[in-house]
N, C-alpha and C positions, 0 to 999 in steps of 0.2 A: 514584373507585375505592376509594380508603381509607372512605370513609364508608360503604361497599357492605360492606367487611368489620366497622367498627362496630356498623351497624344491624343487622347478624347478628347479632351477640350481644347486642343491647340495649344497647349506647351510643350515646350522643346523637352527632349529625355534628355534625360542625367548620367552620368557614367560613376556619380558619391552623393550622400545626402548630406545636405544644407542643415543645420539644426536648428536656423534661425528662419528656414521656411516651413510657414505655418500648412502648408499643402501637403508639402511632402510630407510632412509630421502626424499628418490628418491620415492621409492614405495609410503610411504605415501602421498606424493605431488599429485602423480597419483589415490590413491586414493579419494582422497580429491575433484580432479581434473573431475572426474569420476562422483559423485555424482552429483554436480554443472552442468556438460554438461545435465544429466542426467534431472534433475529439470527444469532446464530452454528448455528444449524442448517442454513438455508438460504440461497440468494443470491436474495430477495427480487426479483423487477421492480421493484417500489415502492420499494426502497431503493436505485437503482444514483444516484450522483451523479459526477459530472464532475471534474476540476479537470486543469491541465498542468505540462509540464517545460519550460523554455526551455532550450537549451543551449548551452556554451562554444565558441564558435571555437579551434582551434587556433593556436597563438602561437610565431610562427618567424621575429620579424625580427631582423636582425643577426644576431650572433653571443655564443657565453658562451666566457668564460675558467674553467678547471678544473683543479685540482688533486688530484693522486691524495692520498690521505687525509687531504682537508681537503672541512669540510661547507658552505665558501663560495663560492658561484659571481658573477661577475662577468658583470656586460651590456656587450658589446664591439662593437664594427663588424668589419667582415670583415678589416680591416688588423687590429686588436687594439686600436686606439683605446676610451678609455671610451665608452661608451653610455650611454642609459635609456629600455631599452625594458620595464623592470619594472613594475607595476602591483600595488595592493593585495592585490585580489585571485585574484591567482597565489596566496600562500599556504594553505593546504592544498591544490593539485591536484598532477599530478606535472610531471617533468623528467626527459627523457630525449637523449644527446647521439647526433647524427648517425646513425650504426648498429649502436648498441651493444645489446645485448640486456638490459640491464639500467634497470630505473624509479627514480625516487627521489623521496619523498614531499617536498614546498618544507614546511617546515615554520615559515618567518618568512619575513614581506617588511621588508627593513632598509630599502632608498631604492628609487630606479628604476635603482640603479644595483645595487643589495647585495641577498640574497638567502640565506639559508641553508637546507641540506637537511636531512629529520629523520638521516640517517645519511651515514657520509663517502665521498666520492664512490670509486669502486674501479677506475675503469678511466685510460687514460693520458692525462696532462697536457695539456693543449690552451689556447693562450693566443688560441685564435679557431678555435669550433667550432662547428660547425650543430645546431642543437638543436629540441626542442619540447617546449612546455607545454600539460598539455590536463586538461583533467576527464570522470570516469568515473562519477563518482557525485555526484545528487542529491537534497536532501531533501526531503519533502511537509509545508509547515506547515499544513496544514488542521487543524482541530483536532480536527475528526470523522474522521479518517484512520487508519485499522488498518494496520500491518503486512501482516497477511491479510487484507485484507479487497481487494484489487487482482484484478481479475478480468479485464482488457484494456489493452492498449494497444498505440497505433496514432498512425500521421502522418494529419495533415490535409491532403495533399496530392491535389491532383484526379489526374486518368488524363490521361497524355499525347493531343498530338489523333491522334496514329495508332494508338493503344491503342482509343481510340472510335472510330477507322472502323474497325477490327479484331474490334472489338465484344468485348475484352479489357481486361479493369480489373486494374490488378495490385493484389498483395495488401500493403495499407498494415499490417497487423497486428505487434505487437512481440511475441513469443515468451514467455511467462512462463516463467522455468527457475528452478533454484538453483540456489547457488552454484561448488557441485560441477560441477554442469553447463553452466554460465556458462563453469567453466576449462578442459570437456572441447570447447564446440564451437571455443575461441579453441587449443586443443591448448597450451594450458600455460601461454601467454603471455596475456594479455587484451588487452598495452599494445604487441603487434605491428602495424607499419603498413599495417593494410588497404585504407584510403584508399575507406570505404564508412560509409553510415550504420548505427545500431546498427540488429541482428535481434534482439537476445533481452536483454533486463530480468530481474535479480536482487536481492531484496530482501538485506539487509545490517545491520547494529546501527544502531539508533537514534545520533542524533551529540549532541554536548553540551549539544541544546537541548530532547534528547529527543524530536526530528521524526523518522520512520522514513526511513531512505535506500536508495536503488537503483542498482545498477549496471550502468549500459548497455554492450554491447559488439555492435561493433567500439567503441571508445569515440568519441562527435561530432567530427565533423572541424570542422564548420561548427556554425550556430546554428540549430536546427530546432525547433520548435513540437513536443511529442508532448503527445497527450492520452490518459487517465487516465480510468478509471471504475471506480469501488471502492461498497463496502457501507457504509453511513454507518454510523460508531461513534457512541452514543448515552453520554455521560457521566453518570454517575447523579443524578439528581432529586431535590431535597431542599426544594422551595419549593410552595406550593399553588398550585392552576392552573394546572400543569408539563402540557404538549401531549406526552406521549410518544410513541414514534417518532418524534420532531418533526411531528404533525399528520397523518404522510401515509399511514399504514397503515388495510390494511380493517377494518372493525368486529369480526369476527370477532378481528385479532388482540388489541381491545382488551376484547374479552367474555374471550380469554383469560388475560389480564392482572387482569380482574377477578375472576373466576373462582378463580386462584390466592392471590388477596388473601383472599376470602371461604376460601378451605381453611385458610389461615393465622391466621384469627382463629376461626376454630372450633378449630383444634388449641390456641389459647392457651387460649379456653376450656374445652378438655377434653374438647369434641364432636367426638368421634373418626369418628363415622359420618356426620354432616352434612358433616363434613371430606374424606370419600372420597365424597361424594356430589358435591361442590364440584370434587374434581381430577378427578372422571370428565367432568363438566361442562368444564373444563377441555381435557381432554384433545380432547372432540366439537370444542371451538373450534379448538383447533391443526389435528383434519384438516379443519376448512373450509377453512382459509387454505388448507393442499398443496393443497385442491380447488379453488381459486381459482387459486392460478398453477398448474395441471395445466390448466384451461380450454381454455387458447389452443393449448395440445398434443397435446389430444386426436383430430388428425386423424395424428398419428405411432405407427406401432403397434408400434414397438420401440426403448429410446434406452438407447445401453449408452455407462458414463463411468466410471471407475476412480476409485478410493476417494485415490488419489494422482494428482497433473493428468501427473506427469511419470516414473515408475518404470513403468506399463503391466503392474502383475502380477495384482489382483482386478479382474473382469470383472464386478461384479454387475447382473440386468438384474431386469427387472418391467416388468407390462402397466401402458400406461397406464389401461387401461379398466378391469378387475378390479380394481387397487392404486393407482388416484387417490390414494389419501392417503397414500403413503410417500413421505420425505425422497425429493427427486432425488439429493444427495450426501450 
């Protein structure tokens, strides 16, 4: 694609890129630049990928010792005997005692016996109290993995066998919401005990490794498999013989890729009209592709979907037949 917008202007093609030439470096940028616009317009078929969450069992043996305004909790037996029933990785999830309405983030795991909170604990003393520990939020290390870019999620679990003689399949689906509204269906609380698996998935700040993270609620009681399919994020290209989209996009999207390369090295050259010739060209390719996933829909003659998944306030619709080539979202 780079040597597509070269040979436009009469430079020789390259067979490795120069890092010291500012052309090549240009075009790539726009290539790069290209794909990204390209992605983030639509939710691609071609680009849906997979990956899961495993989740935390909740952790309730023994008992903890607690002190009002102190951020160290102790692992005890039901007498008040020391325990260790702490583990590693309890640190960062929460801690919550018997029926108290209040969360507290573990902020270090000291032994199996030692444990401290990010803040000091606020409700009354208990030298052997019923507790639990559980996680609410986890993160996706994929490294192709967008924040936005999550469009489902769902349990892997089959239909019970009286579901199928019913001929009723219940709906494994996990709700995409935010935050906002993460707090409004759990009514205030997230870390109340509903003693049910999570309905509704909220994305949240990326965590110190820079992985994007989400937060399930009801929060996992048990350890459940959910799976994930998202729009693969494409990291920018910088090497020759780079597959972009990673190989699997139609031809169409990659004429439009070229296309916008060739605009790009006419404008360097100052061929300002060869250049608008190139993004009209361009532009014909983007609506192949909407007319490409518009195909398989063309037996639906009206699909109305809100410019926001979850607020329900613009309505905008279009034929499929007439307006094949506009964006669905």
């Amino acid at each position: 694609m780079i040597n597509a917008g070269l040979k436009e202007i009469g430079e020789p093609e390259v067979t490795s890129f120069t890092a010291t030439n500012i052309l090549q470096q240009r075009l790539i940028e726009v290539a790069n630049n290209s794909v990204r616009g390209m992605v983030d317009r639509l939710d691609y078929d071609w680009l849906y990928k997979r990956t899961t969450i495993s989740t935390t069992a909740v952790v309730t043996t023994g008992a903890v010792s607690v002190t009002n305004g102190s951020t160290t909790i102790n692992s005890v037996n039901s007498s008040g005997g020391a325990a260790t029933n702490f583990v590693s990785t309890m640190a960062g999830t929460w801690f919550r005692v018997g029926a108290t309405q209040k969360s507290y983030k573990i902020a270090s795991f000291t032994s199996t016996s030692v444990m401290e909170l990010e803040t000091e604990y606020l409700d009354t003393t208990n030298t052997a109290a019923s507790y639990r520990i559980f996680k609410d939020t986890f993160g996706i290390t994929d490294a192709d993995f967008d924040v936005g870019s999550l469009t489902m999620a769902a349990y892997g679990d089959s239909g019970t066998w009286t579901a199928g003689i019913s001929g009723y399949q219940e709906n494994n689906e996990i709700g995409l919401v935010s935050m906002p509204r993460l707090y409004q269906h759990s009514g205030g609380d997230p870390h109340r005990d509903t003693s049910g698996r999570p309905v509704v998935i909220a994305p949240q700040l990326a965590d110190s490794s820079n992985d994007p993270q989400f937060t399930l609620w009801p929060y996992p009681t048990d350890t459940f498999l959910i799976e994930l399919w998202y729009i693969a994020f494409f990291a920018e290209n910088v090497t020759f013989a780079t597959a972009l989209f990673g190989g699997s996009a139609p031809q169409s999207a990659y004429d439009y890729v070229e296309h916008k390369v060739v605009a790009a090295a006419h404008k360097w050259d100052e061929a300002f009209d060869q250049a608008a010739v190139a993004e009209q060209e361009a532009q014909t390719s983007f609506q192949n592709v909407i007319r490409r996933e518009n195909r398989e829909r063309m037996d639906t003659g009206l699909t109305v979907e809100t410019y926001r998944r979850h607020y329900g306030i613009n309505y905008p619709t279009s034929s499929n037949i007439t307006f094949n080539t506009v964006r669905r979202r």
